[in-house]
Every structure is written in structure tokens, then in C-alpha cells.
DOKE-646487 format. One record per residue (C-alpha): x, z, y. Coordinates in steps of 0.02 Angstrom, whole numbers, padded with zeros to 5 digits, always signed. Example, Ala and Ser with C-alpha at 12.3 -4.5 7.8 and 13.67 -1.06 7.14 Angstrom:
// residues 2
{{+00615; +00390; -00225}}
{{+00684; +00357; -00053}}
//
This chain:
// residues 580
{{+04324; +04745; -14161}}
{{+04344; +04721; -13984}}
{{+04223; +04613; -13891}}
{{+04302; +04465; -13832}}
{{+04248; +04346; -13689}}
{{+04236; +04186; -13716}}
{{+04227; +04025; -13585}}
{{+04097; +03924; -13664}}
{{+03970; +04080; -13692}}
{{+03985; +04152; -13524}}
{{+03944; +04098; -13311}}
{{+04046; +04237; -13246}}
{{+04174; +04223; -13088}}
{{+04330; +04267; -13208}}
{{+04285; +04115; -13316}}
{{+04245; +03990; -13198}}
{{+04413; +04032; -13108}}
{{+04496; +04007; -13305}}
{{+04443; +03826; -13293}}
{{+04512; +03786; -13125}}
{{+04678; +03870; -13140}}
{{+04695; +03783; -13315}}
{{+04635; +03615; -13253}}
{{+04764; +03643; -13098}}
{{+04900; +03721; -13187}}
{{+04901; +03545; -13323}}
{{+04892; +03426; -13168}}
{{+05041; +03519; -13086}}
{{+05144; +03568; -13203}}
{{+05109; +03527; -13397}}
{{+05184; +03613; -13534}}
{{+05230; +03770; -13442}}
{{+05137; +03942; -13435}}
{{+04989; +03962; -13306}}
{{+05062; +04060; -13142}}
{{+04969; +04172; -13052}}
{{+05033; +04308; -12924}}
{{+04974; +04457; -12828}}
{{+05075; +04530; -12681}}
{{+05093; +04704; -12640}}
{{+05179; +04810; -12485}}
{{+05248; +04980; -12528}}
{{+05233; +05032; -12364}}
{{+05115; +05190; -12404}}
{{+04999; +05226; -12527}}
{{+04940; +05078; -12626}}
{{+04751; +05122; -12589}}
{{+04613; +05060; -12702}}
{{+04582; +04905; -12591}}
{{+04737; +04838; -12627}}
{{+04691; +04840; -12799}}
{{+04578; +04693; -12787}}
{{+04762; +04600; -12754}}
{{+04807; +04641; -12930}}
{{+04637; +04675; -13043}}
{{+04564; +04482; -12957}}
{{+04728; +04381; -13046}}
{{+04735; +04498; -13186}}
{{+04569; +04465; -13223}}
{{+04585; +04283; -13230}}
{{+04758; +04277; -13302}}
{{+04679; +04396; -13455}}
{{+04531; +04289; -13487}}
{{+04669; +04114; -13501}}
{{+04776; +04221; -13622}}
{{+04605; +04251; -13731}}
{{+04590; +04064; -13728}}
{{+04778; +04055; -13816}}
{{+04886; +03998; -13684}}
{{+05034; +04052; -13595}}
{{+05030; +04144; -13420}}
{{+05137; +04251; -13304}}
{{+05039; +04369; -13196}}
{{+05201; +04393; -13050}}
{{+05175; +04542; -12933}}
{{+05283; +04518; -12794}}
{{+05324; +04691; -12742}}
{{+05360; +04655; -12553}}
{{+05494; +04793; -12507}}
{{+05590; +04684; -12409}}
{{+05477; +04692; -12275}}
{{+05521; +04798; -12122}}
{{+05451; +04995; -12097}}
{{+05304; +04977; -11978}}
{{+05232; +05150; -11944}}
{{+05230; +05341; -12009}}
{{+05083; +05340; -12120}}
{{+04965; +05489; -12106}}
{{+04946; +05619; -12229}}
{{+05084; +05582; -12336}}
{{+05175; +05760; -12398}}
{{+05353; +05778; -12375}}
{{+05342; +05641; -12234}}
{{+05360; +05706; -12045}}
{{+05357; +05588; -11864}}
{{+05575; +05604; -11912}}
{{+05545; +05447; -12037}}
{{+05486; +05353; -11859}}
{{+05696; +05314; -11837}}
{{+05678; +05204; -11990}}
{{+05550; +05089; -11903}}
{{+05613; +04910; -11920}}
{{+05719; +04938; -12088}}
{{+05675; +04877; -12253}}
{{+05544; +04978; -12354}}
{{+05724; +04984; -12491}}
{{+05819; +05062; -12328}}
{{+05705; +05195; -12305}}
{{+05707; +05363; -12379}}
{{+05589; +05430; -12517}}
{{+05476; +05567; -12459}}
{{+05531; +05751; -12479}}
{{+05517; +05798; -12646}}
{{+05525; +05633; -12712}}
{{+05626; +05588; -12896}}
{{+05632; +05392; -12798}}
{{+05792; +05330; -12722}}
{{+05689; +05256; -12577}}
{{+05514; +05229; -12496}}
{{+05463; +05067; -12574}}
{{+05512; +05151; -12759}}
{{+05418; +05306; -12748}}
{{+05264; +05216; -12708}}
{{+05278; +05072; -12818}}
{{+05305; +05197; -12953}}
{{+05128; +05293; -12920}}
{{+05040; +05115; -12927}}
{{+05152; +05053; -13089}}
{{+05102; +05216; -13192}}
{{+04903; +05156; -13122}}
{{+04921; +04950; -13172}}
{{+04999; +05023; -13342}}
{{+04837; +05147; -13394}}
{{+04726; +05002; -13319}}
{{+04793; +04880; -13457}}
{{+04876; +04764; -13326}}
{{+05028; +04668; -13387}}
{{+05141; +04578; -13261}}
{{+05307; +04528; -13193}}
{{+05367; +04622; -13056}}
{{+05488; +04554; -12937}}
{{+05564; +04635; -12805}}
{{+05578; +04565; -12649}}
{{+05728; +04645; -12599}}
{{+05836; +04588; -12768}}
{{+05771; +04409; -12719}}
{{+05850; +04414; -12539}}
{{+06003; +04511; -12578}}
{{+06053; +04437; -12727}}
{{+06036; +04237; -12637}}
{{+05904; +04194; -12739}}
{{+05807; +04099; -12610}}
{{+05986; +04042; -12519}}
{{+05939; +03863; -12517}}
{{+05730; +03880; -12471}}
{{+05818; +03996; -12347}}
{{+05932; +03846; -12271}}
{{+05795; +03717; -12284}}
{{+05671; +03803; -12191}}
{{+05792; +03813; -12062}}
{{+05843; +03631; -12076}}
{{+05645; +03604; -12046}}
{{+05624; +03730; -11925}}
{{+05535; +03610; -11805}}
{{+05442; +03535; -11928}}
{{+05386; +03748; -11970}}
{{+05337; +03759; -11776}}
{{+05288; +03599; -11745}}
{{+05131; +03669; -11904}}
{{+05123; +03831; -11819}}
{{+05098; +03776; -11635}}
{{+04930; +03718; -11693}}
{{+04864; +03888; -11733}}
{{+04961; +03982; -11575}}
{{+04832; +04020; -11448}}
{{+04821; +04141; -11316}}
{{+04695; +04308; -11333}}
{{+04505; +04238; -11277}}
{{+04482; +04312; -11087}}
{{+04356; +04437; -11057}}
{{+04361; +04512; -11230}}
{{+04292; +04682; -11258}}
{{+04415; +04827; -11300}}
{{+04336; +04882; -11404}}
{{+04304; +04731; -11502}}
{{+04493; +04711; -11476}}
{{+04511; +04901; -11562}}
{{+04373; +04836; -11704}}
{{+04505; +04685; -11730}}
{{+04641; +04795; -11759}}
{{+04574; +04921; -11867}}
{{+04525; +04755; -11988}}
{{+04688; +04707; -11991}}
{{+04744; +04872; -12025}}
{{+04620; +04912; -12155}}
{{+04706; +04751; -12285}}
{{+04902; +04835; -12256}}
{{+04973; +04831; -12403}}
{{+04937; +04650; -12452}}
{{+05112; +04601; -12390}}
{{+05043; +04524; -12254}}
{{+05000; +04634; -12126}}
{{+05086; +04581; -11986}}
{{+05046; +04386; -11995}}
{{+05242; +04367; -11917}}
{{+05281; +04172; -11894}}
{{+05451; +04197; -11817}}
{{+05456; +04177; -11617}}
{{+05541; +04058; -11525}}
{{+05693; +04113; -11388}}
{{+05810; +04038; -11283}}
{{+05909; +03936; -11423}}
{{+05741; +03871; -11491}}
{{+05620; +03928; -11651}}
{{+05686; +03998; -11786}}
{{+05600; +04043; -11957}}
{{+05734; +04184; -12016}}
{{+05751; +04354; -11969}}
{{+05920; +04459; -11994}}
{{+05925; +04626; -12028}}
{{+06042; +04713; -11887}}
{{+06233; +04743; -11975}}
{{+06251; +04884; -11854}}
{{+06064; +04986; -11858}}
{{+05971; +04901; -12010}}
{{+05841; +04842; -11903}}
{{+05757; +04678; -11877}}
{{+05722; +04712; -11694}}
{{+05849; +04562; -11686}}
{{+05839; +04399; -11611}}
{{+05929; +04219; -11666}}
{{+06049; +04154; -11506}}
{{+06135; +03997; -11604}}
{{+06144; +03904; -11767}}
{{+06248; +03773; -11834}}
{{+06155; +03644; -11974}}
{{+06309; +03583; -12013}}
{{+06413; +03741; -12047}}
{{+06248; +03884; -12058}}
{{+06330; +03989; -11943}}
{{+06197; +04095; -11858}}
{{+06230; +04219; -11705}}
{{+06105; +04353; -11682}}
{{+06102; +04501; -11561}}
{{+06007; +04662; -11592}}
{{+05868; +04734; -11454}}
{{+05881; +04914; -11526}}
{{+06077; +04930; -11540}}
{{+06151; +04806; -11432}}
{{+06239; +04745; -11610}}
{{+06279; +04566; -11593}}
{{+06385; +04452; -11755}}
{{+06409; +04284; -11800}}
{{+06370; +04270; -11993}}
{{+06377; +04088; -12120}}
{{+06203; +04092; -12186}}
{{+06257; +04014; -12326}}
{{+06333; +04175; -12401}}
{{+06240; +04310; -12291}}
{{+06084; +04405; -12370}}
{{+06029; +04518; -12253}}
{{+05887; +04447; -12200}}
{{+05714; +04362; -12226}}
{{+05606; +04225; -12196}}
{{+05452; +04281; -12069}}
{{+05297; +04307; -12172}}
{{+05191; +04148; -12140}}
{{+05350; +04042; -12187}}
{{+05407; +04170; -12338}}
{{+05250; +04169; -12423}}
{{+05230; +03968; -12463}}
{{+05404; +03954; -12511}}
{{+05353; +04089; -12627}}
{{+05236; +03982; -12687}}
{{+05342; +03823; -12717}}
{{+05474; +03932; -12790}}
{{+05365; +03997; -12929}}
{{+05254; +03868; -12938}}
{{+05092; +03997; -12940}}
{{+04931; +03930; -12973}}
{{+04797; +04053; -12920}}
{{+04832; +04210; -12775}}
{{+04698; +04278; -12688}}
{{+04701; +04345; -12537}}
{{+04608; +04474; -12417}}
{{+04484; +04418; -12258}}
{{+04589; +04425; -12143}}
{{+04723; +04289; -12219}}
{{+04578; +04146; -12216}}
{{+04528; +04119; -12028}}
{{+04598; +03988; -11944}}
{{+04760; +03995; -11938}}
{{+04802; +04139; -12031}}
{{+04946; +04151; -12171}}
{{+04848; +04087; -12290}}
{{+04783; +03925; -12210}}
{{+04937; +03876; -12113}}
{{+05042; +03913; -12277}}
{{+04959; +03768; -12364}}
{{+05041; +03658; -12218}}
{{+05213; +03731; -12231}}
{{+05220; +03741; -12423}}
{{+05211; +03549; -12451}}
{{+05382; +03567; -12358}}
{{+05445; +03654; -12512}}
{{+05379; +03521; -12632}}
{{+05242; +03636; -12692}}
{{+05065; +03655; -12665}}
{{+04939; +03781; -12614}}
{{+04885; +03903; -12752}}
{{+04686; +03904; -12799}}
{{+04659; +04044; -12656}}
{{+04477; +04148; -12665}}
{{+04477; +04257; -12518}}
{{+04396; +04435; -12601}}
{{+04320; +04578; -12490}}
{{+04332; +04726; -12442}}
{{+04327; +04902; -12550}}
{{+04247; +05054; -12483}}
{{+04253; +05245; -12559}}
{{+04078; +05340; -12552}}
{{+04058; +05437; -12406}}
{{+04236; +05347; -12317}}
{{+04271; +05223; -12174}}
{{+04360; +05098; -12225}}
{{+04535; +05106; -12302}}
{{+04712; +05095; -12204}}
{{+04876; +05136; -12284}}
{{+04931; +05213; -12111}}
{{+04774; +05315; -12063}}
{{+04818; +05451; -12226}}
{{+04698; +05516; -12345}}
{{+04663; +05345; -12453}}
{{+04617; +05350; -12612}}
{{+04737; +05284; -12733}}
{{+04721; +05171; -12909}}
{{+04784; +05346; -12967}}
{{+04666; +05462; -12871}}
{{+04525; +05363; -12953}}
{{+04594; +05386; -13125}}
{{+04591; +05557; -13109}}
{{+04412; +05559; -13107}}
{{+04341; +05408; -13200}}
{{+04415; +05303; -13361}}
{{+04523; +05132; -13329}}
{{+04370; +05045; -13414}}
{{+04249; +05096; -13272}}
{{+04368; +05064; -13141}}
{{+04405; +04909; -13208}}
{{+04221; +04843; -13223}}
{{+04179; +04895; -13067}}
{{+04333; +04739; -12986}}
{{+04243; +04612; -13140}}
{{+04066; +04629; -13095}}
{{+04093; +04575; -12950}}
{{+04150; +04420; -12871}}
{{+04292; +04426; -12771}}
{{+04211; +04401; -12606}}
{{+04083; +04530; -12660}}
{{+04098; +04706; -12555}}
{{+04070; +04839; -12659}}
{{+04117; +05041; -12664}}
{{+04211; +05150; -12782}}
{{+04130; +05337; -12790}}
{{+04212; +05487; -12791}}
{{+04025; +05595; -12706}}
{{+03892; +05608; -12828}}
{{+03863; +05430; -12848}}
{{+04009; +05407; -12968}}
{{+03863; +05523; -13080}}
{{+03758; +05355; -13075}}
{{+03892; +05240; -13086}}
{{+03928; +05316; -13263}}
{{+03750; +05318; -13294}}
{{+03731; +05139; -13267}}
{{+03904; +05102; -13367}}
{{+03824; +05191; -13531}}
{{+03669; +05098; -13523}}
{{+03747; +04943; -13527}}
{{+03863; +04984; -13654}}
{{+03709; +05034; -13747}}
{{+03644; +04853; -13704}}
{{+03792; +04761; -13764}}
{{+03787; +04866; -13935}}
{{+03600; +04818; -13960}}
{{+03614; +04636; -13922}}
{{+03489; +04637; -13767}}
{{+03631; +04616; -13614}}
{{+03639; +04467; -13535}}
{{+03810; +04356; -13557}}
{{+03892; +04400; -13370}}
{{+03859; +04590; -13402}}
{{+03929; +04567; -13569}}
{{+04077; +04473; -13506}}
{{+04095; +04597; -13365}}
{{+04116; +04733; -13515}}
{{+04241; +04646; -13621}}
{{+04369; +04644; -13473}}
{{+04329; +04823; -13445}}
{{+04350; +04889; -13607}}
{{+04513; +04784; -13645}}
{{+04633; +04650; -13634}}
{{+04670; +04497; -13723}}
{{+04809; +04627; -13775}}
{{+04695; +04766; -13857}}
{{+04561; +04889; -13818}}
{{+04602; +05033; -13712}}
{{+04595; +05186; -13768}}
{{+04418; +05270; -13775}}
{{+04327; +05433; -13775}}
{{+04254; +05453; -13966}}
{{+04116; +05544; -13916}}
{{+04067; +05487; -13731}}
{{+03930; +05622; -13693}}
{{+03848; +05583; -13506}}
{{+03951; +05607; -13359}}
{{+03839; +05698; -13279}}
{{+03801; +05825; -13427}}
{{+04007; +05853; -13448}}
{{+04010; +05888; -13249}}
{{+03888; +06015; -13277}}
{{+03974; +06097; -13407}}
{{+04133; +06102; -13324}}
{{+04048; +06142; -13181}}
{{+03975; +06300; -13241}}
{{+04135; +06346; -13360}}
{{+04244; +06372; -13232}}
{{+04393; +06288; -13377}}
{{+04352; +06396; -13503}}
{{+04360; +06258; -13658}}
{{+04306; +06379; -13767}}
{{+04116; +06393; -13698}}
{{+04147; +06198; -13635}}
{{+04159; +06133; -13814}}
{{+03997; +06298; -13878}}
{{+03899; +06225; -13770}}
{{+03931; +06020; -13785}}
{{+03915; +06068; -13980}}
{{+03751; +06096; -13949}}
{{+03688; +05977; -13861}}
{{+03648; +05868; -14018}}
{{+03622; +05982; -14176}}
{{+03607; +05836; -14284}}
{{+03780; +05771; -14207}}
{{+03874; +05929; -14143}}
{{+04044; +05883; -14054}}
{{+04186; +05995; -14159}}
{{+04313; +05968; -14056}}
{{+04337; +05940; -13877}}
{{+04463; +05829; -13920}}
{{+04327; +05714; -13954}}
{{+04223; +05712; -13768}}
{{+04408; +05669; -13694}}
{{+04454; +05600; -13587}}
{{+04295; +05583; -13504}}
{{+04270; +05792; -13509}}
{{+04437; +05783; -13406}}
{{+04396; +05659; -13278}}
{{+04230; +05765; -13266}}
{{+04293; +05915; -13236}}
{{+04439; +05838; -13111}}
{{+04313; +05795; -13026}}
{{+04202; +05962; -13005}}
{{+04363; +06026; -12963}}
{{+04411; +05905; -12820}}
{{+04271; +05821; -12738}}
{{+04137; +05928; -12766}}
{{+04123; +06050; -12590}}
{{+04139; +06250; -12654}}
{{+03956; +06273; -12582}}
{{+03905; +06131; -12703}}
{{+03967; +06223; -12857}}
{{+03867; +06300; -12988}}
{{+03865; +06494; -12964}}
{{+03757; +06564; -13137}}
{{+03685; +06750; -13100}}
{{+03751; +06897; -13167}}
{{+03592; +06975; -13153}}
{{+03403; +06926; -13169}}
{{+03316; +06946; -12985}}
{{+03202; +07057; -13006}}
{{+03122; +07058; -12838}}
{{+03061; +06866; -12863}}
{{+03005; +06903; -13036}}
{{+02911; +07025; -12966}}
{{+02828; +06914; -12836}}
{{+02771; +06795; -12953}}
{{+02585; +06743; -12960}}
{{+02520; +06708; -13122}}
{{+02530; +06505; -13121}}
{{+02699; +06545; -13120}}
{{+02721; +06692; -13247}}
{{+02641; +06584; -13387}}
{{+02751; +06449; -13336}}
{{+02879; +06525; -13364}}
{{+02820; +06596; -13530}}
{{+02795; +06433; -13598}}
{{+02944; +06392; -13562}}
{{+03029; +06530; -13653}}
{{+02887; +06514; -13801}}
{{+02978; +06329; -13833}}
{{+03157; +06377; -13812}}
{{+03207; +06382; -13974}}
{{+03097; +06232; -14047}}
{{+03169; +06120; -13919}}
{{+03374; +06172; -13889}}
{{+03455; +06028; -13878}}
{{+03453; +05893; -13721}}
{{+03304; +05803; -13762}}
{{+03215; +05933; -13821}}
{{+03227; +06043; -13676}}
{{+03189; +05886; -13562}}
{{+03050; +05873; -13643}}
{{+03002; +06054; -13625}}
{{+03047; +06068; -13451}}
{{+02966; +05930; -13406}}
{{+02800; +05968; -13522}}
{{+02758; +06142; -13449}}
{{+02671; +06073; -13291}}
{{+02595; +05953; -13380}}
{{+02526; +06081; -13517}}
{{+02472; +06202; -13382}}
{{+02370; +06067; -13293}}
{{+02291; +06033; -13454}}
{{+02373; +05870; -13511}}
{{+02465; +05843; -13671}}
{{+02663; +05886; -13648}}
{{+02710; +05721; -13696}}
{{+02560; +05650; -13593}}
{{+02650; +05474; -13490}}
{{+02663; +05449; -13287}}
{{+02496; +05316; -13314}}
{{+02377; +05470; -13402}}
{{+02445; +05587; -13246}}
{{+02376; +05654; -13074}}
{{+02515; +05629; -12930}}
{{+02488; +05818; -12901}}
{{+02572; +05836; -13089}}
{{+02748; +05793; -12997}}
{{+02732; +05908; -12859}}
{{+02690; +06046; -12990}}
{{+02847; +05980; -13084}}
{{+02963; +06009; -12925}}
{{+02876; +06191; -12872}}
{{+02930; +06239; -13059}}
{{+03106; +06165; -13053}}
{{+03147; +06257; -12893}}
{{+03091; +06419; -12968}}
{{+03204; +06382; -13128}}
{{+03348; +06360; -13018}}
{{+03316; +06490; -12912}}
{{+03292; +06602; -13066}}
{{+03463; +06540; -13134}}
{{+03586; +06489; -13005}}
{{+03492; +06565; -12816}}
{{+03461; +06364; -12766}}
{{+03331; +06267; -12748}}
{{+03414; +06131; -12828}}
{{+03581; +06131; -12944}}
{{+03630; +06009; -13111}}
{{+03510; +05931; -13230}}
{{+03397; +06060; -13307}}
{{+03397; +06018; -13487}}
{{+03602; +06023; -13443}}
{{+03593; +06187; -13353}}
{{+03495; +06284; -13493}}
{{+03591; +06223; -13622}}
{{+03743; +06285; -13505}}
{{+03701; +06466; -13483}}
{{+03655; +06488; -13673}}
{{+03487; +06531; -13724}}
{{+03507; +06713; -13733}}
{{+03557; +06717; -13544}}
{{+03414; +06609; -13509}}
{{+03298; +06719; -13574}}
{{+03377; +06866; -13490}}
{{+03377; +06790; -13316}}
{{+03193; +06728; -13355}}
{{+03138; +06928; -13363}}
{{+03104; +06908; -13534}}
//
């Protein structure tokens, strides 16, 4: 049975969000299904931080649907928007895509290689295939369809009706750059920005005012593609709109009220959005909640539209382990889908629901993600034995599934770290993979390696991607007989004790026990004798005899788990490489 969350037995973010998006959503508009919407830029890579767009509503639009009620979770895919910049590191993309700049993301052509008719559909494809193994269900909509089919014809024609009214709200917030201001403060400014592209609102764009006046509507050149245009007349009466291109020299005379080659600018766009679907609850990143920023001057304009502003948490940022922060354009991001490769949807998912949404937190792919898993067992272990507390225990319901179902699970999930090890050591070999997780329990061994997946193949992605080549776990060929040689007795009978308890104690927690025992047993202590009962010089003594095991087995001081790393190499080998 799946473990469901439930309002009234739980203090976490998700539910207290429930109750104000329900309360709202009655008050506004009764009868109809809760609205909540995420907005995403296809611009690049869809990088982990843009996942907090999605995973923050999904999260709250999953715990309403466990309560029994109606909701649409609408992910505006925003691929109408114009082609900023070459992103870094993208293969099959060169500086040639640079004469695209200024087209829609829909007019701009797929990278090399790509099955995708355009840019904005071979990345929203790489981030669907992600939402779909995270359990996410939502509406798409694509911002493109919207504009070119007329959808939003008449929000079009009455923001322009109340295009002073639009400029009159966004004077208020138009101020010129503070003097004296530090480049590089101006650079750190930037690079914030930058970090939250791929929100669909990256370029805070309110329009700009010209000769004829202000004008919230930006055509797409007829003669380039471009929106490098600029508004010289329009009629209220009639719609017709002149425009003249910067980049082409293109200049036409178009009826608005049959031309769809165009947009609204961003801070206008977004509220109508609003009105038009009448969402309830979008979040939105830092850098949309200053003072006058899209997010605060769009609950002026919307009202305009006859809607209101959605319930609108700002959430945080996202970091990676061992990264600077994340930018679409700078290359190298780690994707929903990079992440996947290495951990199960329900980790990734519990890492967005522990936290609150203006919570910063990180997403491993170094050695912490080892930890990460470690911590993720133990409170599964929690929630199975009744002691977790009720936010933990909500925070593992919405990781381990939907209102929906379960996802899918690993049968037999075995430590991360241990299955790193073995696939570590293996080299992909299943065949001594699944000898030597079989015995890691004798009273449980694993019989198929079936069972240990998928977490044995986000493990071993991972070994085989993120951990450095000097990192990796080399096992000798051959014991070294020069350092057995050298050894002074202390150490000889260590390591005879060792190999004296081999066989009693093969299996994890037996050889912890044993490995950890031997010190204590040589010093005189029991070998089950606790940390209170022990000298500090016991631990020293356990980390001279740890570095000579590793040294002995892999020529490091230092290497994967011990108990892991004996039960890796097989006990024969062991007890070869010993100089038994």
C-alpha cells in the first residue's frame, strides 16, 4: 500500500500550500478544477534548477488530487520566445546557429543529429521523457500554437487598447542604473539573472516605447523572422499596425486582428496568461520578486485582464556538488535527465519536497550523492518502523509516488555505496556483480540482479561518469611482497586475525565487525568492546590498519568501504593478496 499524505496529519510546505490554493481556487472560481502552472524556456538544456518550476506546483497540485479534487498542473512551454544566445557545450551546435538570434525557439533548427523538427522540440523532448519517469502529470501548452493559431487575438487587442494604462504601471518600476556601481557587482547581477534562464522569463522585456508611443506587442519580422522590430503606427479603430525591422530594413503594414506573428513582451504576456487560465498557484525564481520585476508588476497589469495574481512563493536556487551555479548558456548543466542517470526519480524527487521552496539546497553527483542515499534509506527505514516524524514522512510519500501510484522501485535496494563499490571494482562484469551482492547477506542472498535494479544501474552510471579514472578502484594482480616483507609484527598478527575470522564473519556486517574488531582485540579489548569502554589511541590503531588493508589490496591508502571491498575481491583473493 502506498503511503499517502494526508493534510490534517502533516505541517509540511506542500500541505500548507494545499489549503491556500484550495481556499483561493473556491473564492475565485467555484466548481472548477484547481489551476496551477509552471513555465519553461526551451532555449537550452532544461537544467536541474529549472526543475524547481515544475517539481514546486507538482508537488502541491499532487497533494490537492490526494485530497479528491480536480486540478490541472499547465506547463507553459515558452517556445515562442525569441533565440537569445549560442549556448555552450551543446553537441551538434556551432557559433553558425548565432544567425538565428531574434527568431522564435519553433524557427530555429534542432541541433545536428537531432530526430526534433526544431530547437524548442528537441529540448522539450529530453525534459518530457524526465517529468514522465519523475511521475509528473501535466498539460503542456505550447506557446507558439497559442500565438499562431489566434488564441490570445483579443487579450492581444486589449492590451493594446490599454497600452497606456500597461506603461502608465510600468513607468513606476523604470529607473535608471544606480551611479557609481561596481562592475563587477554589475557582472555578479548578470550572472544571477543568467543563472534562472529557462524560467521563461529571462529577459524581464516590458516592450519600449518609440517615436509613435508605447507599445506592448512585438512582431516577428515577415522578411528575416526576427523581432529586432520596432512598432511606427497603430490604428484602435481598424488594428492596423506598421512595423519596420532594425536587422533587415523589412517594413509592412499588417490588421492585427488577423495577423499572428507576434507576441506580447514578457511582463505583459505573462499576467494575461494568468487571467486567461485562471491559475491559482505559479512560483517563481529570485529574481522575478524584487521590486518591479515580472512578477510584482504582473499583479498590476493582470487585474487589466479581469484576473488576479496567482498564490506566488518565490523558491531558490539549486546547486550541483562541486559546480557554480547553473546557466542554460554557460554549457555543461546538469539536466533532470543527467540526474536520473545516476539516482532514482524517488530521491530526486524528495530532495525538491524536503525542502521549502525558498530553501537552497544541492543535488550531488561527487561522493556526496553516497550520503544522500545513505540518509534516504535510513529514513525509509524510519517511516517503516513508525519512529519518523510527520514532515519526513510526508516528504517520503511525495517521493515515492503520486496521488496516481507508486513509482516503480528497486526490490532489493542494497546501499548505494556498497553497489558503487561493486560496480566499481567489476569493471560491468554482471556476472561477478550479482556473486558478489549474493553474498553480502547469506541469510538473504540476491538471485538475480534483476532484483538490486535499478539502483545497481544508477550506481554503476555513476562510477562510470563522475567518478575521476585516478579515483577508481584498481584490485592487484599480485600480492606485494616487498611490504609484506616489511611488516613488523603488530602488523603481521593483525593481519592474521584478520584472515583467522574470514570465514566466520563473510558477509557485510560480519566483516565490519571483524575489520573493525582486530585493533580492538590486539589492544586487548573485547572485539565488540563500544567507543565509551575505548582509549582514543584505539582509532588511530583502526586507521594505521585500514591503510595497510588498502594498500595490501588496491596500492591506496584509502579506497571503498572495507567490509564492501573484501567482500568484492572474494575471499580467496583476499587471502592471497594478504600473503597467506
Amino acid at each position: 500500500m502506498p503511503i499517502v499524505a494526508q493534510s490534517t496529519e502533516t505541517t509540511d510546505w506542500v500541505s500548507r500550500f494545499a489549503d491556500e490554493v484550495i481556499e483561493a481556487s473556491e473564492r475565485r472560481a467555484p466548481g472548477k478544477p484547481v489551476v496551477v502552472a509552471s513555465g519553461l524556456s526551451p532555449s537550452g538544456p532544461i537544467h536541474l534548477g529549472n526543475l524547481r518550476e515544475v517539481m514546486t506546483p507538482h508537488l502541491v497540485a499532487d497533494e490537492i488530487r490526494r485530497r479528491g479534487l480536480q486540478v490541472r498542473h499547465l506547463i507553459s512551454w515558452d517556445d515562442f520566445d525569441r533565440y537569445r544566445k549560442v549556448p555552450n557545450g551543446v553537441p551538434g551546435v556551432d557559433e553558425s546557429w548565432a544567425e538565428h538570434i531574434g527568431r522564435p525557439l519553433t524557427s530555429v533548427p534542432a541541433p545536428k543529429g537531432s530526430d526534433h523538427p526544431n530547437w524548442a522540440e528537441h529540448f522539450k523532448a529530453a525534459m518530457t521523457a524526465s517529468l514522465a519517469e519523475l511521475g509528473v502529470e501535466f498539460d503542456g501548452i505550447s506557446q507558439t500554437a497559442q500565438y499562431t493559431s489566434g488564441v490570445y487575438r483579443e487579450q492581444i487587442l486589449h492590451a493594446m487598447r490599454h497600452r497606456a494604462d500597461i506603461d502608465a504601471i510600468l513607468d513606476q518600476y523604470r529607473t535608471k542604473a544606480k551611479p557609481g556601481k561596481k562592475p563587477q557587482q554589475k557582472a555578479a547581477d548578470a550572472a544571477e539573472l543568467e543563472a534562472e534562464e529557462g524560467s521563461g522569463a529571462a529577459a524581464e522585456d516590458d516592450g519600449g516605447s518609440g517615436s509613435a508611443g508605447y507599445f506592448p506587442y512585438k512582431p516577428y519580422c515577415g522578411g528575416c523572422g526576427k523581432d529586432l522590430t520596432t512598432v511606427t503606427a497603430y490604428d484602435d479603430a481598424t488594428t492596423e499596425l506598421a512595423y519596420t525591422c532594425t536587422a533587415c530594413g523589412f517594413s509592412e503594414t499588417v490588421l492585427l486582428s488577423e495577423f499572428n506573428r507576434g507576441k506580447l513582451v514578457w511582463k505583459v504576456d505573462w499576467p494575461m496568461r494568468w487571467a486567461y487560465e485562471g491559475v491559482i498557484f505559479e512560483p517563481s525564481g529570485v529574481d522575478h520578486s524584487s521590486p518591479g520585476s515580472s512578477f510584482q508588476v504582473g499583479g498590476q497589469i493582470v487585474s487589466l485582464f479581469g484576473g488576479e495574481q496567482p498564490i506566488g512563493p518565490m523558491y531558490a536556487f539549486v546547486g550541483i556538488s562541486g559546480m557554480a551555479k547553473m546557466s542554460s548558456s554557460r554549457g555543461g548543466v546538469p539536466t533532470p535527465g543527467d540526474a536520473l542517470r545516476i539516482m532514482e526519480p524517488q530521491l530526486l524527487r524528495w530532495l525538491y519536497a524536503r525542502r521549502r521552496p525558498n530553501q537552497s539546497f544541492k543535488i550531488a553527483f561527487d561522493q556526496e550523492i553516497q550520503r544522500l542515499y545513505d540518509e534516504w534509506d535510513k529514513l525509509a527505514a524510519k517511516v517503516q518502523d513508525g519512529s519518523a516524524l510527520p514532515g519526513d514522512i510526508a516528504a517520503y510519500a511525495r517521493a515515492v509516488g503520486t496521488a496516481a501510484a507508486p513509482l516503480p522501485a528497486t526490490p532489493r535496494p542494497l546501499p548505494y555505496r556498497t553497489l558503487a563499490s561493486v560496480a566499481d571494482v567489476t569493471a560491468g562484469h554482471e556476472d561477478q556483480a550479482l556473486r558478489i551482492l549474493s553474498e553480502l547477506d547469506p541469510d538473504q542472498p540476491l538471485t538475480s540482479l534483476a532484483e538490486a535494479r535499478p539502483r545497481y544501474d544508477r550506481a554503476e552510471a555513476w562510477i562510470n561518469t563522475h567518478v575521476p579514472a585516478d579515483q577508481r578502484t584498481i584490485v592487484r594482480d599480485e600480492p606485494d611482497a616487498e611490504l609484506l616483507k616489511s611488516l613488523d609484527d603488530a602488523s603481521r598478527q593483525s593481519l592474521r586475525l584478520l584472515l583467522d575470522g574470514l570465514a566466520a564473519h563473510w558477509s557485510l556486517d560480519g566483516l565490519t565487525q571483524l575489520v573493525y574488531g582486530v585493533p580492538k582485540v590486539q589492544a586487548g579489548f573485547s572485539a565488540d568492546a563500544g567507543p565509551k569502554e575505548l582509549p582514543a589511541e584505539i582509532k588511530t590503531a583502526q586507521r594505521a590498519f585500514f591503510a595497510l588493508l588498502y594498500r595490501l589490496l588496491v596500492t591506496r591508502d584509502t579506497g571503498p568501504r572495507l567490509p564492501t571491498l573484501l567482500v568484492t575481491v572474494g575471499q580467496e583473493r583476499v587471502r592471497t593478496l594478504l600473503g597467506e
